[in-house]
N, C-alpha and C positions, 0 to 999 in steps of 0.2 A: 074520313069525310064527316060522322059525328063527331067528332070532337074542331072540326073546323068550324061548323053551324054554331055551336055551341059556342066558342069563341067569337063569333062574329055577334049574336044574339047578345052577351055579355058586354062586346063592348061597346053595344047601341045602348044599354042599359046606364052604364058608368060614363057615359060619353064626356070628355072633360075631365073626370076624375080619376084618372089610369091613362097606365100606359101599356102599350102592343109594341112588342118584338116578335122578331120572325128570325130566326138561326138556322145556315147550314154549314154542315162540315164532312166532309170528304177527304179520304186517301188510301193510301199503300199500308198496308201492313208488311207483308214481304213480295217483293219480286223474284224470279226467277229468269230466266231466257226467252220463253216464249209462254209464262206462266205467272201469274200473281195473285194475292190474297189481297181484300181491301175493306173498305165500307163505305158507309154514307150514312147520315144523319142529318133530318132535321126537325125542327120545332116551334110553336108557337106558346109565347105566354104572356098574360096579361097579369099585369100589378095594379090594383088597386089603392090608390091613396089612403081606404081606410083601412089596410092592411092585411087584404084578400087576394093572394098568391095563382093562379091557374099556369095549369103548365100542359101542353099535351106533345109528345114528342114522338117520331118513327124512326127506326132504323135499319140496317138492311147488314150482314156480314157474308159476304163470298170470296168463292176460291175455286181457282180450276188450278190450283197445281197437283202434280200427277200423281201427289200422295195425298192428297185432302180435297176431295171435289164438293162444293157444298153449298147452299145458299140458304142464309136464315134472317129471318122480319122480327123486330121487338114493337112493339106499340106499347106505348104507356103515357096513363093520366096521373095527375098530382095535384093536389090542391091545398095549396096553405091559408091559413090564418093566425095571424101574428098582432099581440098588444102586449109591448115589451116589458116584461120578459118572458109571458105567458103564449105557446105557442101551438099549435094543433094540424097535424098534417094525415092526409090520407092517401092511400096509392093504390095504384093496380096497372099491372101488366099486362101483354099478350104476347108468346110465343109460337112460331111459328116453321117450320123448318122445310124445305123441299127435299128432292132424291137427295141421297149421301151415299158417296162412294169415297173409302181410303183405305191406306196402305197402313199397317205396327209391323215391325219386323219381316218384310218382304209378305204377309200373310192380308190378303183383301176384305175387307167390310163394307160392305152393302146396309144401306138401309132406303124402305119407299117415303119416308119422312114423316114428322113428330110435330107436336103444339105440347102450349102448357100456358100455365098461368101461375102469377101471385099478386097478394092484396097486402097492405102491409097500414103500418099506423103509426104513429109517432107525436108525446105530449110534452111540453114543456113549462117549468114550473119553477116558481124561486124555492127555495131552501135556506133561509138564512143569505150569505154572502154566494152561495152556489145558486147556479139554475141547472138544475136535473130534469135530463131526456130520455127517457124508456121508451121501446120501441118494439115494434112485434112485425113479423111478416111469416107469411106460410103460402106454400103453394104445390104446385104438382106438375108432373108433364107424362107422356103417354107418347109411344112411337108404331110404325106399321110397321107390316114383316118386314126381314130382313136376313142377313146370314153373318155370324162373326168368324173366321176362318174357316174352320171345318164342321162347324157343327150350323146349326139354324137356329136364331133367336135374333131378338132386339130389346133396347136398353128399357127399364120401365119405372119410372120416380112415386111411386105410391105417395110420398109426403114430404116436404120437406119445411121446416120450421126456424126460424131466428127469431133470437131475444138480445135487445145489449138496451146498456144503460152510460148514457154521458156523465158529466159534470162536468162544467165550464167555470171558471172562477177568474173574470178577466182575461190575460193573454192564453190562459193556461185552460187544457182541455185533455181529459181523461175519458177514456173510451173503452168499456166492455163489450163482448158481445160473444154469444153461444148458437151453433147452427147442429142441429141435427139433421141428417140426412139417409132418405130410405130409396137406395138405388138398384135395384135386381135386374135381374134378364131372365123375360120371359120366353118358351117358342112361339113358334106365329099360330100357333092356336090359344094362346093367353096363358099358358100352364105354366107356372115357377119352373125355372131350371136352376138360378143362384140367387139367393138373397142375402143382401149386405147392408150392411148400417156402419154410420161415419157418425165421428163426434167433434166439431172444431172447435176449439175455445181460443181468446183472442183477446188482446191488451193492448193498449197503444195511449203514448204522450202526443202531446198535442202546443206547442207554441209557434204564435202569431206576435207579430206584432205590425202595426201598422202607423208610419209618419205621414207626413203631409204630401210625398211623393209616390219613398219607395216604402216596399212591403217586404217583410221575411217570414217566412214558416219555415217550421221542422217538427220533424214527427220521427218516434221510435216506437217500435213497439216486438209483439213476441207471435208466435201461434203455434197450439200445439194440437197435433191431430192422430186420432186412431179411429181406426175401422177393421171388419173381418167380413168374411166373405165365406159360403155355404153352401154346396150343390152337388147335384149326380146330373148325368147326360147318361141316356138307355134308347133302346130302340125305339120304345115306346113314347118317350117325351120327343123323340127327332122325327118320330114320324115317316123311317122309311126302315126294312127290314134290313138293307143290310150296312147297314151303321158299323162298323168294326168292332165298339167295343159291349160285353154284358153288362157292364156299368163304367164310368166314369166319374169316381168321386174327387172333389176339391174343395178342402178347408184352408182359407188363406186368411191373413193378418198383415196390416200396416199399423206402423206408430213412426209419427217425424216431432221436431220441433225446429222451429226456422224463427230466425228475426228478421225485422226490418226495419229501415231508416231513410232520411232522404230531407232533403231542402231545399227551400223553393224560395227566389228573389224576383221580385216586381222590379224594376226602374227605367224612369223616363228619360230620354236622353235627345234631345233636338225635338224632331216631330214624332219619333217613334218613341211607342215602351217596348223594353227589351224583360223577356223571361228568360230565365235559367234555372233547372231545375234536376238537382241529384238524386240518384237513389240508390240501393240494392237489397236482393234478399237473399241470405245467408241460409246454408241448413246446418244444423250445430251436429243432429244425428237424427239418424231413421233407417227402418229395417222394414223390409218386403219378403214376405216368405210364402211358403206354401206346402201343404202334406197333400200328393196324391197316390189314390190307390184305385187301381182300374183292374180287368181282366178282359180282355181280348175274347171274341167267340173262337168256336172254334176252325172255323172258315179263315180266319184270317192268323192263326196260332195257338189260339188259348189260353197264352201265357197268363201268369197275373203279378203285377209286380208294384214296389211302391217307391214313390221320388218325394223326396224336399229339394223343395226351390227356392233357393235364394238370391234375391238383387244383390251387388254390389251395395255397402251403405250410400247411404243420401251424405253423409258426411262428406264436409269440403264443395258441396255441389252449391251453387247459387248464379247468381245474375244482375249485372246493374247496367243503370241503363243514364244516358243526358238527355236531356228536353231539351232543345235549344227555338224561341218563339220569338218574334219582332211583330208588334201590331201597330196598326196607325191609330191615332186617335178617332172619335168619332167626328166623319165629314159631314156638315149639314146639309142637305141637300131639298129642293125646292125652294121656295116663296117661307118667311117665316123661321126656318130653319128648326119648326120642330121633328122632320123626320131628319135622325142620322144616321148614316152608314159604317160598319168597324169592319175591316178585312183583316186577317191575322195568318201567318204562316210558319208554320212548323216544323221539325226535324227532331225523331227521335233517334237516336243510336242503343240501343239494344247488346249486350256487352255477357255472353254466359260464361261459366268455367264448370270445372270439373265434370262434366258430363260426359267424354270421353271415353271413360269406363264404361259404360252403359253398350257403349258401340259394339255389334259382334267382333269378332277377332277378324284385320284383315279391312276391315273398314272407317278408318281414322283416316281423317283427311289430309293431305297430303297438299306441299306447296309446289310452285313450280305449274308448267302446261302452257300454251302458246296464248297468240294474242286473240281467241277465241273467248278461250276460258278468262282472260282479266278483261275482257271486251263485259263481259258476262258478269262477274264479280264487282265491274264500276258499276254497272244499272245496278245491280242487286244495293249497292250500299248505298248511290245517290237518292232512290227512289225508295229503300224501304224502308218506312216512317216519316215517311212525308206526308203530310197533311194542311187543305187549304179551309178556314172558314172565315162566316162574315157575319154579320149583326144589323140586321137594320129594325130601327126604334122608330116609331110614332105614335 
C-alpha cells in the first residue's frame, strides 16, 4: 500500500512527463491430480522521461502438494536513474513466509514460518569503449520453531552477501559475480545445532543483438560451488531427556561445478510476436559427503559407531527446459489511445535427466497404468508451466 501512494504522489508530480505501467502474471509451476504449485505476481512502475526508473512489485509462491505445503510473499522496490551511459540503481526487498510443511526422503518438516530481507546497489560507468556495473546486495532471513525429521530445529540465514561486476562492450556483455552464504540450524530455543557456509562463484557470456523486428540473445556461462557443514545434536540442545543419542556429530562437505547456456529469439509475425527460448544446466562433477560419529545412550543401546555418507556424484545430472510465448501487440484502448493494453501467454516445458540415481532403490518411475494415471499425467504436462500475463501502459 506504501509503495502505491508513493507511486500515485510521483506521478502527480511528473504528470505528462512519464509513464505508468501496471503488470500481472500468474501460473502453474507444477500440477498434480488434486494438487498444484504456482504463483502470482504483480507490479507497478513509472518511467520518467528524465530518466527516473521506479518499480515496486509483489509476489506471492504456493503449494499444497502433499510433499511441499507452503505459502511465501516477496515485496520489493527499485529505483533507477539513468544518463547514458551513466547509471545508479537501488533495491530492497521483503520476505515473508507462512506454516511450512514437506516431505525429503519419506522424512516430514515442519516449520511455524520465516521473513527476511535484502538491500542491494548497483553503478554504472564508461571505461573507455566499456561501461562497467558493480553491484553489491546483502541480506538475512530468520524462521520460528519447527522440527526437521527427527530431531527439533529450524533453518537460520545469519548473512548472506553478493558482489559481481559487468562489462558491456556493445552487443557483448561479461558478467561476474561472488555470493557468500551463512546458513545454520538453530533449535527453537535459538542455540546453534549446525553451521554452514557456501561459497558460489559465477561467469557468464552474454550476446544480444537487436534488428528492426526480431531480436536474438545467448548466453553461457559456468558456476562453481563449495560449502561444509558442522554440528552435534545432545539431549541438551533438543531439549527433551530422552533424545536417543549422547551426542550426534556431523561434519559434511559439497563442491559441484555446472554450466549453463541457452537462447532466446524475439519475432513478429501477423499480429502476434512470437518467443522462443532454449536452455539447460549441466553438472560436469560434484560430490556430497559426510563423517558421522554418534553414540547411543544407554536406554536405547549404547553403541557408538561411525558412517561416511556419500551421494551419488552430481555428474551427468542437469536439466533444460523450452519457453515457448505468443504476445499481442499493444491494444489501445479508450479516447486518445495513450492507455495500451499487452496480454502474453506462455508454456514452459521443463526437461531433467540423470537424477534417477538419487531415487531410493525400488522407486524409479515406471510406465504403463490405466486411463487414470494418463488422465493425470495430461493435466500435469498441459498445465505445468503455464503462465498468463498482461501490461497495461498510461
Amino acid at each position: 500500500m506504501l509503495g502505491l501512494l508513493v507511486y500515485a504522489a510521483l506521478s502527480g508530480i511528473y504528470a505528462g512527463d512519464g509513464q505508468m505501467d501496471f503488470s500481472a502474471k500468474g501460473g502453474f509451476l507444477w500440477v498434480e491430480t488434486d494438487h498444484a504449485a504456482g504463483y502470482w505476481r504483480s507490479g507497478l512502475a513509472y518511467r520518467h522521461q528524465g530518466g527516473l526508473n521506479l518499480d515496486a512489485e509483489a509476489g506471492q509462491l504456493f503449494s499444497n502438494l502433499a510433499w511441499a505445503d507452503l505459502n511465501g510473499t516477496l515485496i520489493s522496490f527499485e529505483s533507477r536513474f539513468t544518463r547514458k551511459p551513466w547509471g545508479l540503481r537501488l533495491g530492497a526487498g521483503f520476505f515473508f513466509q507462512s506454516e511450512t510443511e514437506g516431505a525429503f526422503d519419506k522424512a516430514l518438516i515442519k516449520n511455524e514460518g520465516g521473513r527476511g530481507y535484502y538491500i542491494g546497489t548497483s553503478f554504472s560507468f564508461p571505461e573507455g569503449a566499456l561501461v562497467l556495473t558493480p553491484s553489491f546486495v546483502y541480506g538475512s532471513g530468520n524462521w520460528d520453531e519447527g522440527s526437521l525429521y527427527w530431531f527439533w530445529g529450524k533453518p537460520d540465514v545469519p548473512a548472506f552477501w553478493s558482489a559481481g561486476l559487468s562489462a558491456g562492450l556493445a552487443d557483448h556483455l561479461l558478467r561476474f559475480a561472488y555470493l557468500s552464504l551463512d546458513a545454520d540450524i538453530l533449535n527453537n530455543d535459538g542455540a546453534a545445532l549446525f553451521d554452514s557456509h557456501a561459497d558460489f562463484f559465477s561467469a557468464a557470456y552474454a550476446f544480444s543483438r537487436r534488428g528492426a523486428k526480431n531480436q536474438f540473445e545467448g548466453t553461457l556461462g559456468g558456476l562453481y560451488a563449495r560449502g561444509e557443514i558442522a554440528g552435534v545434536l545432545s539431549a541438551e540442545n533438543q531439549g527433551y531427556m530422552l533424545f536417543p543419542y549422547g551426542f550426534y556429530r556431523i561434519q559434511g562437505n559439497f563442491e559441484a561445478l555446472l554450466i549453463h547456456g541457452g537462447v532466446r529469439l524475439l519475432r513478429p509475425l501477423g499480429a502476434f510476436q512470437y518467443k522462443v527460448q532454449l536452455g539447460l544446466v549441466q553438472a560436469l562433477w560434484g560430490v556430497i559427503s559426510a563423517d558421522i560419529h554418534y553414540k547411543e545412550k544407554k536406554l536405547f543401546g549404547g553403541n557408538e559407531g561411525y558412517e561416511t555418507l556419500g551421494l551419488p556424484g552430481l555428474g551427468g545430472t542437469g536439466a533444460g527446459f523450452i519457453r515457448l510465448a505468443v504476445a499481442m501487440p499493444a491494444l489501445p484502448i479508450g479516447r486518445g489511445g495513450k492507455t495500451r493494453f499487452s496480454p502474453e501467454l506462455e508454456k514452459l516445458f521443463f526437461i531433467p535427466w540423470g537424477y534417477k540415481k538419487f531415487l531410493p532403490s525400488g522407486e524409479e518411475e515406471t510406465s504403463g497404468g490405466g486411463s487414470g494415471i494418463q488422465a493425470g499425467w495430461l493435466r500435469t504436462i498441459l498445465l505445468s508451466g503455464l503462465s498468463l500475463s498482461a501490461r497495461l501502459s498510461f
